[in-house]
Wavefront OBJ file of the C-alpha trace (Angstrom):
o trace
v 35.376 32.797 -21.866
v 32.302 30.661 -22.166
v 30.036 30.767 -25.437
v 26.379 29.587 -25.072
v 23.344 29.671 -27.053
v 22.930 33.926 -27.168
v 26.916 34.387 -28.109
v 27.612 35.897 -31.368
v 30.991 37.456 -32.970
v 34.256 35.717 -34.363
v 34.667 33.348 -31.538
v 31.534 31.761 -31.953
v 32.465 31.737 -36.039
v 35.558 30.093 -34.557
v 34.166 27.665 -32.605
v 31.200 26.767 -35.256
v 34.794 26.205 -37.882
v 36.786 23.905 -35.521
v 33.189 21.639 -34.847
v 32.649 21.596 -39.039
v 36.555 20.120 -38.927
v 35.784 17.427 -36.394
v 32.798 15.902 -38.625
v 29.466 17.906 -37.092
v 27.149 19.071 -39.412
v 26.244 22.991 -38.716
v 26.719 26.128 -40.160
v 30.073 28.916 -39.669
v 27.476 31.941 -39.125
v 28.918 33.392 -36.127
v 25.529 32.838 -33.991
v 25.108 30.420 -31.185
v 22.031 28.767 -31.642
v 20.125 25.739 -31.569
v 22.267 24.047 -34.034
v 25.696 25.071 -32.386
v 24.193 24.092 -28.582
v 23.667 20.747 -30.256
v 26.863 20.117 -31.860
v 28.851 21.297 -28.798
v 26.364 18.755 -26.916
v 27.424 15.825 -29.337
v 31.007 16.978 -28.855
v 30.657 16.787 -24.851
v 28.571 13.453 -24.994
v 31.596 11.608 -27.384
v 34.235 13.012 -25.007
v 32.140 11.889 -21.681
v 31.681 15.356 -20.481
v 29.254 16.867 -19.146
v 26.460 17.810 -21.550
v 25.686 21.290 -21.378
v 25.653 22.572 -24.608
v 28.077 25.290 -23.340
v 31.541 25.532 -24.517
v 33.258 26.640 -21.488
v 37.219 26.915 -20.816
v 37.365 22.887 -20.539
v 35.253 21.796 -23.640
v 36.849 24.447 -25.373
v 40.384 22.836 -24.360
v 39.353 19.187 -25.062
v 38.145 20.757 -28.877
v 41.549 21.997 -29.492
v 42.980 18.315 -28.134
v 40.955 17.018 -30.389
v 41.844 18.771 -33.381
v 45.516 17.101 -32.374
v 45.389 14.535 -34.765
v 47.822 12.740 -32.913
v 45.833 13.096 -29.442
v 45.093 9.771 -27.213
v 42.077 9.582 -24.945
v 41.971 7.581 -21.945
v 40.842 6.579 -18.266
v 42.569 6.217 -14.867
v 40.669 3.644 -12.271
v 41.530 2.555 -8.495
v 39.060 0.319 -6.090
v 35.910 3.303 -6.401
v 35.085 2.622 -9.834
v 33.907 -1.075 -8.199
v 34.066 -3.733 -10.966
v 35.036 -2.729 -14.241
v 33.478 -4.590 -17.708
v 36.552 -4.220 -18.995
v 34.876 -5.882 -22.071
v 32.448 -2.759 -22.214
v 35.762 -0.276 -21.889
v 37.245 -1.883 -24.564
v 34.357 -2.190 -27.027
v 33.103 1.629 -26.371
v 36.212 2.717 -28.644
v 36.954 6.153 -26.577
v 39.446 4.204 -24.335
v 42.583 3.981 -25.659
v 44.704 3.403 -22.521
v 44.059 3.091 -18.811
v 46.023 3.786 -15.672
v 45.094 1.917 -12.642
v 45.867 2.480 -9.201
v 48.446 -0.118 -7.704
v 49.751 0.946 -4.411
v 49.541 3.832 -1.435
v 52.028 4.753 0.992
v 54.047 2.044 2.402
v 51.510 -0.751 3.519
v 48.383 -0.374 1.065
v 47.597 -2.221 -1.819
v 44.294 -1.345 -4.027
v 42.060 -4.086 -3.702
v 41.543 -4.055 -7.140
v 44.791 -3.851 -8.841
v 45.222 -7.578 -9.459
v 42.017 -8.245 -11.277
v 42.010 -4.696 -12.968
v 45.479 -5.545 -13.901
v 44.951 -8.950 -15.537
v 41.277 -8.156 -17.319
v 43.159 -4.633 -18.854
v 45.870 -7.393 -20.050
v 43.392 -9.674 -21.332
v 41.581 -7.093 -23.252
v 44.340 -5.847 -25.068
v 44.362 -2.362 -23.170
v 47.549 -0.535 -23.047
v 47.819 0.245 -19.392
v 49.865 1.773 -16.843
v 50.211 1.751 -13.035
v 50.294 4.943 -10.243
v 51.169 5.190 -6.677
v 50.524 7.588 -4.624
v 52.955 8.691 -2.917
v 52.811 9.682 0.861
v 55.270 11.706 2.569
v 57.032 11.738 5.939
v 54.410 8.637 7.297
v 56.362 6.681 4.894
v 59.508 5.728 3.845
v 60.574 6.609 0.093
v 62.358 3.066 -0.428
v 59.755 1.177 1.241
v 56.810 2.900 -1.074
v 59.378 1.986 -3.769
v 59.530 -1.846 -2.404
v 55.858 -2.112 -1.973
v 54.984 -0.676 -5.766
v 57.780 -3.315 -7.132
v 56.683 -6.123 -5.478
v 52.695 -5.799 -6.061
v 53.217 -4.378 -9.849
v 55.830 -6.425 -10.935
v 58.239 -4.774 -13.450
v 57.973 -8.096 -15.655
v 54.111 -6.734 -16.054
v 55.606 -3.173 -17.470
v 57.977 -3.914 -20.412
v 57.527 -3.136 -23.966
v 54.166 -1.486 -25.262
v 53.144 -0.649 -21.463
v 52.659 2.874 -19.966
v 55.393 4.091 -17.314
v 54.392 3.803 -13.613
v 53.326 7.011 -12.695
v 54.239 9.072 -9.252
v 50.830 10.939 -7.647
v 51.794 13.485 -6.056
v 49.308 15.965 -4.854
v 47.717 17.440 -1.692
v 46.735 14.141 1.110
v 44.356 14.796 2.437
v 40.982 17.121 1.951
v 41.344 19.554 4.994
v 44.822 20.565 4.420
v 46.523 19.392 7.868
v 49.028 17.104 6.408
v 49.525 20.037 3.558
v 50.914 21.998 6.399
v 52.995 19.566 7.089
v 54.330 19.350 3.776
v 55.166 23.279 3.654
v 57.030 23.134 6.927
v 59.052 20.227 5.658
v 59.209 20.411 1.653
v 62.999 20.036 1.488
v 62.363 16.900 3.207
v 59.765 15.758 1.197
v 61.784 16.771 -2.082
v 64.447 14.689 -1.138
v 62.171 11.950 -0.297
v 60.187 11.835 -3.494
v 63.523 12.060 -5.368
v 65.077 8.651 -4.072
v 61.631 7.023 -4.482
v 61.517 8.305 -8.519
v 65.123 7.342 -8.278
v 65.086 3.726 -7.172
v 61.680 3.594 -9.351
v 63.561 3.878 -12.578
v 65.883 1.258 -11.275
v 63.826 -1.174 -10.869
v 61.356 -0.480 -13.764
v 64.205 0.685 -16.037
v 63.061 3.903 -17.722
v 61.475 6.987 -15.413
v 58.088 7.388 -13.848
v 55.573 10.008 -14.835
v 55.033 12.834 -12.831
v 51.089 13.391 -11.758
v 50.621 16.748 -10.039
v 48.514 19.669 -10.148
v 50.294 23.276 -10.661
v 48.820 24.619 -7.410
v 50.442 21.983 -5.679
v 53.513 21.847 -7.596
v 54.218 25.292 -7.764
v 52.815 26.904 -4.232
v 52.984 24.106 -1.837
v 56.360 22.081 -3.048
v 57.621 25.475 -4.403
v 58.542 23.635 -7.826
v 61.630 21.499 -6.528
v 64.762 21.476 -8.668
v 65.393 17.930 -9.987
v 61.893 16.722 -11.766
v 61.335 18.363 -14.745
v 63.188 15.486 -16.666
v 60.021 13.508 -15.627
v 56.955 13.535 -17.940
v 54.416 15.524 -16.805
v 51.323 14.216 -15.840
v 48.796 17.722 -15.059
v 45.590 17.489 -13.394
v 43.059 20.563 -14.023
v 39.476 20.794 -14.551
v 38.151 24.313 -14.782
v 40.601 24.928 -17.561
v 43.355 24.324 -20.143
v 46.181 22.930 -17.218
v 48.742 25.663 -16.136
v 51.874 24.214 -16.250
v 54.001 24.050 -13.420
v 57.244 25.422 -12.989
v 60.064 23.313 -14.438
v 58.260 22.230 -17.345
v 57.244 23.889 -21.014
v 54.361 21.398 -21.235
v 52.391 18.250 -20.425
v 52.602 14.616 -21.623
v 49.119 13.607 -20.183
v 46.226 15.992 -18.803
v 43.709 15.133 -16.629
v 40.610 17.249 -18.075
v 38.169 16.005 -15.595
v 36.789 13.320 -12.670
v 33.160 13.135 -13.606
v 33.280 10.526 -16.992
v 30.643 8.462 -17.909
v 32.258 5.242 -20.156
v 30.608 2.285 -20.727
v 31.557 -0.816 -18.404
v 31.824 1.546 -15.323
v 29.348 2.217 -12.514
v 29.526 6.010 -11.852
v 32.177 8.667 -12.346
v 35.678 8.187 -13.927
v 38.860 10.221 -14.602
v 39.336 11.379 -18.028
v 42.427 12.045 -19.798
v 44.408 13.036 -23.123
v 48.039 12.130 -24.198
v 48.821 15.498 -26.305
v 51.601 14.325 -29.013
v 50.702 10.920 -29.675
v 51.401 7.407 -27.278
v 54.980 6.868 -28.484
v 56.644 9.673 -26.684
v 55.057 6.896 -23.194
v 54.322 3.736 -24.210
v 57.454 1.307 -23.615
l 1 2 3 4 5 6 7 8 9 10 11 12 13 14 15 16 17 18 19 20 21 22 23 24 25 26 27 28 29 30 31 32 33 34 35 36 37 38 39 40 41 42 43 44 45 46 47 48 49 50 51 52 53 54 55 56 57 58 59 60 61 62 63 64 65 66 67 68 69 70 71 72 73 74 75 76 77 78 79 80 81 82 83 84 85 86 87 88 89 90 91 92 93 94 95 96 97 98 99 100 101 102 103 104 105 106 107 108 109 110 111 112 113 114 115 116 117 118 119 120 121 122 123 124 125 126 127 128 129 130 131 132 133 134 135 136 137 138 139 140 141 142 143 144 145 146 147 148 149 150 151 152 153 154 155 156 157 158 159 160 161 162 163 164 165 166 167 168 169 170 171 172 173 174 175 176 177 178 179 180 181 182 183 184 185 186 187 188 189 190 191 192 193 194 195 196 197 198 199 200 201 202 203 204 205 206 207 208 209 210 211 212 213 214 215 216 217 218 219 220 221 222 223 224 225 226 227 228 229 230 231 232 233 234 235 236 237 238 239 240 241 242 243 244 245 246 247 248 249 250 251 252 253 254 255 256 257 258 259 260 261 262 263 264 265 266 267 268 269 270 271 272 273 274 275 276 277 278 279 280
C-alpha cells in the first residue's frame, strides 16, 4: 500500500516513527503532510530513488533495509554507465561496494571491465565481478574459461565480493525464453557445471542473480542452487523469494540511480545482514 500526502491512520504514525529513528526531523501524528512528503523525499534523495514524496511498496522496503543496522548499500556497472569517476563514487559515501560486469556468453568481454576493474581497485572499493550467463548458444565450460581468464581469480581473493552468475530472461521479446522452457533440464544442467567449475577455479561459490519470475516460472526452481547466495532482482516491491531459498543475500531495489561520478541511470542494491556473510 502506498501512503502520500492525504494518508492518515497507524501506518502513516508508523511510517512518521521509523523516519524519526533514521535521523529526520518531523512529527509521529499519524497525518501525511507537508512535513512527512518532505522527509520521505530526503529519504528517497539519500537512497538515489526516485523523489516522489510517496512511500510506495519499494521506498517503504528500502526504509525497513535501512533500519538494518547492519545493511550495505551499493552499485552494479557494465559498459552503459560510460566512464565512471570512480573518484566521485567513492567520495559520495552511499557506495559501499560495486559489482561490475566482466564477461557474456562465450566470446564477449565488457569493454569496460579492465579499467572499471583497476580504478574500483585503486579507490579502495570492495568489488565484485558478474557474468551473464547464456544458455544453449554457449558452452557452460567455455563461459567458465572466458570469465577466468578475463577476471583473473588472483584479482578475487581476500576482502573481494564472489563472482556472481546472471541469470535471467535474454532477451526482451521472449523468443530465446521459449527456448529456455522447452529445454530447462538442459539448461539446469548447463548452469550447474558452469557454477561448478566456477568455484573451482575461484575457490569459494558464485552468487546467484535472478529474479523470482524467472527462477520460479520459467526454470521451474531447479534442484541443486539454493546452496548459492541469492542475489534477487525486484523493483515494484520487497523481492519475492524464489523457490529454494528462505531469503536473499543482496537485492536489487531498482535500475534508475542517480550517484555521483556516473552519467545517467545505475543499479542500486542492499546487502541485508552485513558484508561478511560475501566479502572473501
Amino acid at each position: 500500500m502506498s501512503l502520500q500526502t492525504g494518508s492518515s491512520g497507524p501506518d502513516v504514525q508508523a511510517l512518521q516513527n521509523q523516519l524519526i529513528k533514521l535521523g529526520y526531523s518531523l512529527t509521529a501524528d499519524g497525518s501525511y503532510g507537508p512535513q512527512t512528503a518532505a522527509a520521505v523525499m530526503q529519504f528517497q534523495a539519500a537512497h538515489h530513488l526516485q523523489q516522489d514524496g510517496i512511500a510506495g511498496p519499494v521506498t517503504q522496503s528500502v526504509i525497513n533495509a535501512a533500519l538494518n543496522t547492519t545493511s550495505v548499500y551499493g552499485i552494479d556497472v557494465s559498459v552503459y554507465q560510460g566512464a565512471i569517476n570512480w573518484d566521485a563514487v567513492k567520495a559520495s559515501g552511499s557506495v559501499n561496494f560495486a559489482y561490475i560486469k566482466c564477461t557474456d556468453g562465450d566470446t564477449t568481454v565488457d569493454p569496460r571491465f579492465a579499467s572499471n576493474l583497476a580504478e574500483a581497485k585503486r579507490v579502495g572499493m570492495v568489488y565484485g565481478a558478474y557474468h551473464f550467463f547464456r544458455f544453449l548458444t554457449s558452452d557452460p565450460l567455455k563461459q567458465a574459461a572466458l570469465l577466468k581468464a578475463t577476471a583473473g581469480p588472483a584479482n578475487f581473493g581476500t576482502g573481494t565480493l564472489p563472482i556472481a552468475v546472471d541469470v535471467e530472461y535474454q532477451d526482451k521479446n521472449g523468443t530465446t525464453n521459449a527456448t529456455v522452457t522447452q529445454n530447462r533440464a538442459q539448461y539446469a544442467a548447463d548452469l550447474l557445471a558452469f557454477v561448478n567449475q566456477v568455484t573451482a577455479d575461484f575457490g569459494r561459490p558464485p552468487v546467484l542473480y535472478t529474479t523470482a519470475d524467472f527462477w520460479n516460472n520459467v526454470l521451474m526452481s531447479p534442484p541443486g542452487f539454493n546452496n548459492l547466495k541469492l542475489w534477487i532482482a525486484q523493483y515494484s516491491a520487497a523481492p519475492t523469494i524464489p523457490h529454494g531459498w528462505t531469503n536473499y543475500s543482496m537485492w536489487q531495489y531498482g535500475s534508475t540511480g542517480t550517484i555521483s561520478g556516473i552519467t545517467g541511470a545505475v543499479d542500486l542494491d542492499v546487502v541485508s545482514g552485513g558484508m561478511s556473510g560475501l566479502v572473501g
